[in-house]
C-alpha positions as CSV (number, residue, x, y, z in Angstrom):
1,X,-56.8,4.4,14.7
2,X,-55.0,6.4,12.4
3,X,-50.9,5.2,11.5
4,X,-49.5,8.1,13.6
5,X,-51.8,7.0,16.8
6,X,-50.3,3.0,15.9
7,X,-46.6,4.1,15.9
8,X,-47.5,6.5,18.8
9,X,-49.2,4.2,21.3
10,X,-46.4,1.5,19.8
11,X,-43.3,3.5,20.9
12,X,-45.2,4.6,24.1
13,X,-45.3,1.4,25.5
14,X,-41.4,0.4,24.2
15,X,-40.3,3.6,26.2
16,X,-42.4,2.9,29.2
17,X,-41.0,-0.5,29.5
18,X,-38.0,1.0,30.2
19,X,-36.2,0.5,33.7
20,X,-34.7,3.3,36.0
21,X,-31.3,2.3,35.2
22,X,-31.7,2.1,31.5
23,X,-33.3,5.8,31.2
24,X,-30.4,6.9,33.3
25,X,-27.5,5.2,31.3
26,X,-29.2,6.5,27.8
27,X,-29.5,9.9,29.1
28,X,-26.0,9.9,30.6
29,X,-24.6,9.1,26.8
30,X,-27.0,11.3,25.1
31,X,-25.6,14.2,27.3
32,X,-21.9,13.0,26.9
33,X,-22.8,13.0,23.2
34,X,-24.2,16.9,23.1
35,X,-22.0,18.6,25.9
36,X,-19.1,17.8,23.1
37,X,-20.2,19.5,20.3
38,X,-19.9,22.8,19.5
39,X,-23.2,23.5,19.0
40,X,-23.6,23.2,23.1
41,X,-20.2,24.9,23.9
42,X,-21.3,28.0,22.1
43,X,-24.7,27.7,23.3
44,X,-25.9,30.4,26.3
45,X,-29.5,30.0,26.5
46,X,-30.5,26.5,26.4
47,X,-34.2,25.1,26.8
48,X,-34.8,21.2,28.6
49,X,-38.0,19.7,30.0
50,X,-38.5,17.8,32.7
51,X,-38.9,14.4,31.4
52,X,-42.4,11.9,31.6
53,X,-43.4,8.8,31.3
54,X,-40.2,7.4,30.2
55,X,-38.5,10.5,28.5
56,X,-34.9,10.8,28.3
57,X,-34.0,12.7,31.3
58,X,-32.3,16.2,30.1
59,X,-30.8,16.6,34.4
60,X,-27.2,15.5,33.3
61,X,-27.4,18.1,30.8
62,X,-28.8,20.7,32.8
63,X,-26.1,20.0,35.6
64,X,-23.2,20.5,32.9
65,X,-24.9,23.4,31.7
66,X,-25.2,25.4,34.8
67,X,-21.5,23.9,35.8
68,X,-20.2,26.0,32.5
69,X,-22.8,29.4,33.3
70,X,-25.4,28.7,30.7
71,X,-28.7,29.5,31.3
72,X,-31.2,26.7,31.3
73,X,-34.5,27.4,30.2
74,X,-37.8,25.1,31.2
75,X,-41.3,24.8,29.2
76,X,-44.4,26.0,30.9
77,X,-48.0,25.4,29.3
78,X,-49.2,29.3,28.1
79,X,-51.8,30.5,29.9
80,X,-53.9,32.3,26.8
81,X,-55.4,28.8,26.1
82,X,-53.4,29.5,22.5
83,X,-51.7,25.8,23.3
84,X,-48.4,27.2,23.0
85,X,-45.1,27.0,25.5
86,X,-44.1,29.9,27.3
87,X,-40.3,29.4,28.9
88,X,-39.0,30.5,31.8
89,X,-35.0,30.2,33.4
90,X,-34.4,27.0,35.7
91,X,-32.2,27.5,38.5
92,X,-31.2,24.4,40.8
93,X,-34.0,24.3,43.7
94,X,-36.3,27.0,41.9
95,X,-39.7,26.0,43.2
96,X,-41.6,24.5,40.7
97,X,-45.8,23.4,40.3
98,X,-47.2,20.1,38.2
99,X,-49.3,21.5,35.6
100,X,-53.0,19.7,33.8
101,X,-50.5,17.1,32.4
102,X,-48.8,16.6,35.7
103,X,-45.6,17.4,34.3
104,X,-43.6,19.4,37.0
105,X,-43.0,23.1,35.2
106,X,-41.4,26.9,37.0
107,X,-43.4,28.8,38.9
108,X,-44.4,32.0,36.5
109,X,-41.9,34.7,37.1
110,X,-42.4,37.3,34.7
111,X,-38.5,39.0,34.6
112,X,-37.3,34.9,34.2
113,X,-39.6,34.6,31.0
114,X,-38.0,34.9,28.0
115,X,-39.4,35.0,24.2
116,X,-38.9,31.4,22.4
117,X,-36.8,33.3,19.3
118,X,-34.1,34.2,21.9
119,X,-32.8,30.4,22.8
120,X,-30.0,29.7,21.6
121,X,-30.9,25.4,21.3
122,X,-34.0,23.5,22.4
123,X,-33.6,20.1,23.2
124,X,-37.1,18.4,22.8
125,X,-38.8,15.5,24.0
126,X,-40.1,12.7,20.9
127,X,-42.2,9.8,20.7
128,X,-40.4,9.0,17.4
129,X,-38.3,10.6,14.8
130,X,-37.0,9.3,11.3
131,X,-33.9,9.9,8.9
132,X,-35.5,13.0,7.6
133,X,-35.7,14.9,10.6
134,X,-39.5,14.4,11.2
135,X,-40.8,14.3,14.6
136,X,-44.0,12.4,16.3
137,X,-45.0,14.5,19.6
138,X,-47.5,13.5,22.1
139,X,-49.9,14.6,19.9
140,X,-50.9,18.2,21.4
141,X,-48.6,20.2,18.7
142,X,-47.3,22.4,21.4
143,X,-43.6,22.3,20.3
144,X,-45.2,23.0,16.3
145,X,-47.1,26.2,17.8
146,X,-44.2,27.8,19.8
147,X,-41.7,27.0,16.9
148,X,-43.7,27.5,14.0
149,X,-42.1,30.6,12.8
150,X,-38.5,28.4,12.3
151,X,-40.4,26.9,8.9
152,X,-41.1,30.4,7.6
153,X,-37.7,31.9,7.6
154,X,-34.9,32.1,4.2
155,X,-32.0,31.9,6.4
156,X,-31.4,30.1,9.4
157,X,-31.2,32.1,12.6
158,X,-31.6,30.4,16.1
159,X,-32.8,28.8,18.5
160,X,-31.6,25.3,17.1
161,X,-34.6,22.6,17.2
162,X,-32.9,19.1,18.7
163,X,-34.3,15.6,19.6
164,X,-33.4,14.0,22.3
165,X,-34.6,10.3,22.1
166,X,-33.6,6.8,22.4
167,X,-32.5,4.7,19.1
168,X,-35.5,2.4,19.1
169,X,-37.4,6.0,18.5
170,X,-36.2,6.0,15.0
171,X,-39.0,5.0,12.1
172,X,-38.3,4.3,8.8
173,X,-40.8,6.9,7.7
174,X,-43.2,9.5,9.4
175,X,-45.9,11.0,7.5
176,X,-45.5,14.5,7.5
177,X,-47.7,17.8,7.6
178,X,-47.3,21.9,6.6
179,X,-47.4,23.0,10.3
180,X,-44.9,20.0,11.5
181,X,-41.6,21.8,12.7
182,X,-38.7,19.4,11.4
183,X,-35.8,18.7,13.3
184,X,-32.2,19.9,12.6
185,X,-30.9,16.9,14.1
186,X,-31.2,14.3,17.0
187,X,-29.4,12.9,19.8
188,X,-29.8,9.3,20.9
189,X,-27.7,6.9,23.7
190,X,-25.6,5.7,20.1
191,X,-25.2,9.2,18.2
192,X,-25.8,12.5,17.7
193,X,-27.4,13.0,14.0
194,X,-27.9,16.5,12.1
195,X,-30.5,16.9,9.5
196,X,-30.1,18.7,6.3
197,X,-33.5,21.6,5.6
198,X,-36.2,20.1,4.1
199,X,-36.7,22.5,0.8
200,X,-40.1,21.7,1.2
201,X,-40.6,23.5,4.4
202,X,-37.3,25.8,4.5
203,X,-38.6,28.3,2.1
């Protein structure tokens, strides 16, 4: 097993441990934390998920977010078999489907699709994260597909590329790779932390 798999399945079984109440009271302050920043005020479209297996549950955001007029924006599995996210606009009792990974996801809706590049901040799901922005998925690399193109610009243009996780999340280090999409900062229950580019990637 290689170390990514270790620290995977590790933090896995930390966040599925978690009781109902604790997801709820981390999510609660992980969305008290965002819905004060600037970076949400001047937000319009945002993209959430609907969490699994432990995630932190983006519903208080969403609820603040339509309450203010913003569009919310969920992820739904493309269906070109290219392993990449297609999103689509979330309204409150839009009927939704489960999809291969039983995750509940929109019904397709071609005039609520809209292209990745046009977010305005995406708040993604982690299994772990450390200081230097670097992100360990589920292991599918759907979120490294669809925002691929954010490590191939010179200047930074939008949709901003957030964490949402709890603090245990953090590592001290994460092995990282060319196609990885870094984080530009995460949000746990304690604080909300921005990274600076990696020159590395950023070119």
């Amino acid at each position: 097993m290689t170390e990514r798999n270790q620290q995977r399945r590790h933090l896995r079984t930390q966040r599925n441990n978690l009781s109902t109440d604790e997801i709820l009271t981390a999510s609660r302050s992980i969305a008290e934390h965002l819905i004060k920043t600037s970076l949400f005020s001047s937000s319009k479209r945002i993209a959430c998920y609907m969490p699994a297996r432990g995630e932190v549950d983006t519903l208080p955001i969403m609820e603040v977010a339509w309450g203010r007029g913003k569009q919310v924006y969920l992820p739904m599995l493309s269906p070109l078999g290219d392993n990449k996210l297609w999103f689509a606009e979330f309204e409150p009792c839009d009927p939704m489907v489960f999809n291969r990974y039983g995750i509940p996801e929109p019904t397709f809706s071609k005039r609520k699709m809209i292209h990745p590049v046009q977010l305005d901040l995406v708040l993604a799901p982690l299994v772990g994260f450390d200081s230097k922005g670097h992100r360990l998925g589920m292991g599918g690399g759907y979120y490294d597909r669809t925002f691929g193109f954010l490590n191939y610009r010179k200047s930074f243009l939008k949709p901003w590329f957030i964490g949402l996780a709890y603090h245990f999340q953090q590592l001290p280090a994460l092995e990282s790779h060319f196609w990885d999409v870094d984080l530009r900062g995460v949000i746990t229950e304690e604080r909300l932390k921005m990274f600076p580019r990696n020159p590395d990637l950023w070119l």
